[in-house]
N, C-alpha and C positions, 0 to 999 in steps of 0.2 A: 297682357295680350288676351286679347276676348276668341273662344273656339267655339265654333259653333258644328252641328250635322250637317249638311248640307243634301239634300232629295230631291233628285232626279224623276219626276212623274211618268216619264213616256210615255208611253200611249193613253193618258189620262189629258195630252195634250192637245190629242185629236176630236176631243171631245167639244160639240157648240154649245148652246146655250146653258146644255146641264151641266157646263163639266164642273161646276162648283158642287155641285151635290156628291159629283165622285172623288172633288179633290178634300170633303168635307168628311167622307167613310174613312177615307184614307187616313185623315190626321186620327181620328175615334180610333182607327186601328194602333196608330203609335202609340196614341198616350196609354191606351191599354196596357200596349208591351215593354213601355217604358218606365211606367210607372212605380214597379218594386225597386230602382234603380234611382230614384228621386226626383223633386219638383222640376220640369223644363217648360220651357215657352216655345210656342207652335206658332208661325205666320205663314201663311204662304203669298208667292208673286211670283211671277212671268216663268210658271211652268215649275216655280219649284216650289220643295220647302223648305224652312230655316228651324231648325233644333237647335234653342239655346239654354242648355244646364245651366241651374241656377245654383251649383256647390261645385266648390274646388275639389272635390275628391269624385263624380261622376267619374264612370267606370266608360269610358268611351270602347276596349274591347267589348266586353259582354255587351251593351249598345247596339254594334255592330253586327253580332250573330241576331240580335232579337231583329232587328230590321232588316239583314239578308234574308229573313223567312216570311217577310210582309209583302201579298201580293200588292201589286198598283206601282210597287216602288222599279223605276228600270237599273238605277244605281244610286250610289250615294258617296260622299267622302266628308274626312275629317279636316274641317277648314277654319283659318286664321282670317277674322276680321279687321278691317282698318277702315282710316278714313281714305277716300278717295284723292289722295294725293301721290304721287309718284316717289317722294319721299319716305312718308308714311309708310308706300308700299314696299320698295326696298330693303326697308330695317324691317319690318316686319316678315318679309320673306326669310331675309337671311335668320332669323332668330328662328323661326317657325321650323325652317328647314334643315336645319342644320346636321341633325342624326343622321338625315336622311342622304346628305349632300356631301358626308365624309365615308360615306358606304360605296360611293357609285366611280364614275368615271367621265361619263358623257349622258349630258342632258340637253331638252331643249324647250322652250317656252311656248306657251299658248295661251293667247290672247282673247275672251268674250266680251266685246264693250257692249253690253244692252242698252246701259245709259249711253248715248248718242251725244250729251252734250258734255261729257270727259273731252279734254282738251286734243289727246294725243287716240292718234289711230289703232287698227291693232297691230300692225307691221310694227308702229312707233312704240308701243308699249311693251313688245317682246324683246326686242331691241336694248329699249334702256334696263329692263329688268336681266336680261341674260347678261348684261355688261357689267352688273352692279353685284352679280352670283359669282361670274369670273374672277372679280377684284376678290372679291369675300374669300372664295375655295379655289385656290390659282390650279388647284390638281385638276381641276377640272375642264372639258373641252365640250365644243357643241358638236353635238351630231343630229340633224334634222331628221334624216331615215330612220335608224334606228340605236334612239338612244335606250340607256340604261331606266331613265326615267325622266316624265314629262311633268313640268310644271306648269300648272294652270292658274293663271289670272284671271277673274272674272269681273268687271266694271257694272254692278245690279245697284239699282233703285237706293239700297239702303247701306250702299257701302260698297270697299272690292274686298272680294274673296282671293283666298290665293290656298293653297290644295296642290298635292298629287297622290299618285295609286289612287285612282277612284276603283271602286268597288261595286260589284254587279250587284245589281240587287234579285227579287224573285220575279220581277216582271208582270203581267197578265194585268189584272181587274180588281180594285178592294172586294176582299169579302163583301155579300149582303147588297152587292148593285144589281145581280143579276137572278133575283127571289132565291127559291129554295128547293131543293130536291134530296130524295132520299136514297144511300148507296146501300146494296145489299151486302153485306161484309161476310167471310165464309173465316179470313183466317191465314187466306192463301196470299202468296205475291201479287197477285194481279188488280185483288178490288182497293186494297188501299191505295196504289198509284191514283188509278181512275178514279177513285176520292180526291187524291190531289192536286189532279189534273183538272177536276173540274173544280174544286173550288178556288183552282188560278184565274179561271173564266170569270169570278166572283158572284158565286154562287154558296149561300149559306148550305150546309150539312145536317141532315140529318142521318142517322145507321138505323139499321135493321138483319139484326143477327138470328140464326135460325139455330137450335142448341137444342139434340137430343140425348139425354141422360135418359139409362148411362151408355149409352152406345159411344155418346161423349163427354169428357170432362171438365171438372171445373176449369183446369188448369189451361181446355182451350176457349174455354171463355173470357179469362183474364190475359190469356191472348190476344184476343181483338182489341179487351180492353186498350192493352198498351200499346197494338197498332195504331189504333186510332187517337191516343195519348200525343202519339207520333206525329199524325197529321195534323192533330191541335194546335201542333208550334207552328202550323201553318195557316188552317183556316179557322180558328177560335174554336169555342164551345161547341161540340158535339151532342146531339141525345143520340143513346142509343138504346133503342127499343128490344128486345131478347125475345124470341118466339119458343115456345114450346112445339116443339116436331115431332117428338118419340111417337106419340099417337098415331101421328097420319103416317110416316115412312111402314110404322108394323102396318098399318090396315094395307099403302099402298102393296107392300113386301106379301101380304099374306091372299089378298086378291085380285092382282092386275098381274098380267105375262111379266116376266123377266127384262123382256127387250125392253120393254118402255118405262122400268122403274124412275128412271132418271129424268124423263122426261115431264111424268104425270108429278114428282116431285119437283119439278125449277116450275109445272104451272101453278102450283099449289102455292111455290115463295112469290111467285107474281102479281097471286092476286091478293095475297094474305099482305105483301108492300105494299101495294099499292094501298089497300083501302086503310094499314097506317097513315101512309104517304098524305091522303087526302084528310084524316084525320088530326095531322099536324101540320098541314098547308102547306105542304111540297105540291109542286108545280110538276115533277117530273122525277122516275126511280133512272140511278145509275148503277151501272152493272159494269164487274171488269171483263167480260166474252171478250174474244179474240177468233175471227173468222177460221174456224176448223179446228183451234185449237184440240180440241177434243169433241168425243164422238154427240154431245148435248150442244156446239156451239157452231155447227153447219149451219150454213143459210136454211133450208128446212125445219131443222131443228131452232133455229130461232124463233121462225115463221108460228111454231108450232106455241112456241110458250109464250108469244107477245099476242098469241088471240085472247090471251085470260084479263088483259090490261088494257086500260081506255086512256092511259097518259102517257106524254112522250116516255120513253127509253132512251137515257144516255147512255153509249159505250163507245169512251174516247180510247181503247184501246183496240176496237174492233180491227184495225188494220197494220196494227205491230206487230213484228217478232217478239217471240220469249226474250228472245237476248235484249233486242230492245227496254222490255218492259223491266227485267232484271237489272240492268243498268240505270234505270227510273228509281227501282226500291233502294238500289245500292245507296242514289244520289240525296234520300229522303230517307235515308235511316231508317228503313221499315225489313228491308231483306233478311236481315240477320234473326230479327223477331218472327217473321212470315216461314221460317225454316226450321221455328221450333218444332221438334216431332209429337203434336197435339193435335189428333185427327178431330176435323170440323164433319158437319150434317154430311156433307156432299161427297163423303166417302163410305158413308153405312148404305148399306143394300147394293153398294153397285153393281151393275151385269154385265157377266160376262165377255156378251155380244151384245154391246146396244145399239139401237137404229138409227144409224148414221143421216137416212132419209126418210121418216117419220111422213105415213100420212095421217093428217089430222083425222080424217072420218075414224081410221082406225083407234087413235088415240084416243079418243070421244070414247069408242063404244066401250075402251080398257077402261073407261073410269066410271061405264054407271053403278060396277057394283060396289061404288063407294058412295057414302051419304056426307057429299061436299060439304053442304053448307055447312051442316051439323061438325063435322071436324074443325071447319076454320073458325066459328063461332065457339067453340072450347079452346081452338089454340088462341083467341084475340082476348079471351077472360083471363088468362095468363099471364100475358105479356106482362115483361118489367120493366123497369125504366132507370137508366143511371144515366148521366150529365158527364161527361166527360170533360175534362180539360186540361 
């Protein structure tokens, strides 16, 4: 009996003339992730894909985690091929199904004829299939509303499928369709979501970490590392670029009011990304802000640090709750890492009272007694580079 993967595209389906190109990242992304797992054959037709292991010992669970974490995919399951004969299909269900069919109680059938010139309808074919399961497992009865579990038929091009528990997959966009942008990573809960949120959009990654020694430690830098380790089993290969801050936060600390430390600091990470950003062909920095969150991420306070930047900002979390976002990390294995106690840049100098409603003019004049360019130009001679994956 031949098994195959069977992939669900969804909204890869929506797509016109190009959608080969997105259904063509897509498979690049499998075989990537499928690859330590051994030789399989990739085709795709009528909105889906066919995974077929070329060794009896493919490891179909582990399989299954690598591809629940693959955007583009909307679901997937493990499916029993035959020929398109209603016989065929019968013996082949019952054998297929069996484990699964001494576990339950009440099932019911479901029928996909794509191929149109299969002899029997779908009414006809659920029909003879549920009658041919009855025989097989007498304990068992049909319930249409709500069974224990559904078995699905499907009549495609190159054969019929037969499957149940289909399996969610991660949904959104392959990686790499939708160019590239850079996330600023602190460390905390919130930028790695917004990492992973946007590279469901399928948007390739780059990071850019801000790391003052020793105000901070190694041990929160190999923090991000493994946050973003995290995201990997999502959106592939990461760079992440490491800024040197210690310089600018003492000059900002030792020259500028109190009120505005925090501020003239997130303008300094904006334009210090950005001109990474543009040097490694991101299209656009994303940030995890959350509107009020705190006293830096007020609409003024926004207003304030997106004057130092000439490309979009993404912040797909600007309109969550914490709870919200917390529940994001929980679902992406990042929360538990994000809570180790390894203070990042964004907690050295903090003030007191910081300004909630920041006006620019002010801001402005707190930084001329700093010699900008000259700081960012020693923090960009710095910078390091490690590849995450």
């Amino acid at each position: 009996m031949r098994e195959i993967l069977l992939i669900k595209n969804g909204e890869l389906a929506l797509k016109g003339l190009n959608r080969s190109t997105f259904e063509d990242t897509l498979i690049r992304h499998i075989r990537r992730s499928l690859k330590p797992l051994g030789e399989v054959k990739i085709r795709k037709a009528q909105s889906a894909i066919y995974i077929e292991p070329q060794s009896e010992f493919f490891d179909y669970d582990e399989a299954a985690g690598r591809i629940s974490r693959i955007f583009g995919i909307a679901a997937f399951s493990r499916a029993a091929v035959c020929e398109k004969d209603m016989g065929d299909i019968m013996e082949t269900a019952a054998a297929f199904l069996a484990p699964r069919m001494e576990e339950i109680a009440t099932f019911k059938v479901e029928a996909k004829r794509a191929d149109k010139r299969f002899a029997l309808t779908s009414p006809e074919i659920c029909r003879e299939l549920g009658g041919s399961l009855l025989n097989r497992f007498p304990h068992l009865r049909v319930d249409v509303h709500n069974p224990d579990e559904t078995v699905t038929v499907e009549i495609r091009d190159f054969g019929a499928y037969i499957h149940c528990g289909q399996l969610p997959g991660a949904g959104g966009m392959p990686v790499g369709t939708a160019g590239k942008a850079s996330i600023l990573i602190s460390g905390g809960i919130d930028s790695p979501v917004a990492a992973w949120m946007m590279a469901k959009r399928g948007i390739n990654l780059d990071a850019v970490h801000f790391a003052s020694p020793p105000y901070t430690s190694q041990r929160a830098e190999l923090k991000v590392m493994d946050l973003l380790r995290q995201v990997a089993q999502y959106s592939g290969p990461i760079k992440l670029e490491i800024v040197p801050f210690t310089e600018i936060q003492e000059q900002i600390g030792e020259h500028c009011p109190e009120e505005y430390f925090t501020l003239i600091m997130r303008r300094f990470m904006m334009e210090i990304a950005e001109r990474l950003a543009r040097r490694g062909g991101s299209l656009a920095l994303i940030t995890g802000e959350s509107v009020g969150q705190v006293a830096s991420q007020t609409m003024k306070a926004l207003c304030v640090t997106d004057e130092m930047v000439h490309m979009p900002v993404f912040r797909p979390l600007i309109g969550m709750d914490k709870s919200e976002i917390i529940a994001l990390s929980r679902k992406i294995e990042t929360f538990s890492i994000s809570t180790l106690p390894y203070e990042d840049c964004c907690t050295v100098f903090t003030p007191k009272h910081p300004r909630t409603r920041p006006d620019s003019e002010k801001v402005r004049e707190a930084e001329k007694s700093l010699d900008r360019e000259s700081l960012i130009q020693r923090a960009l001679e710095g910078v390091r580079s490690v590849l995450i994956e």
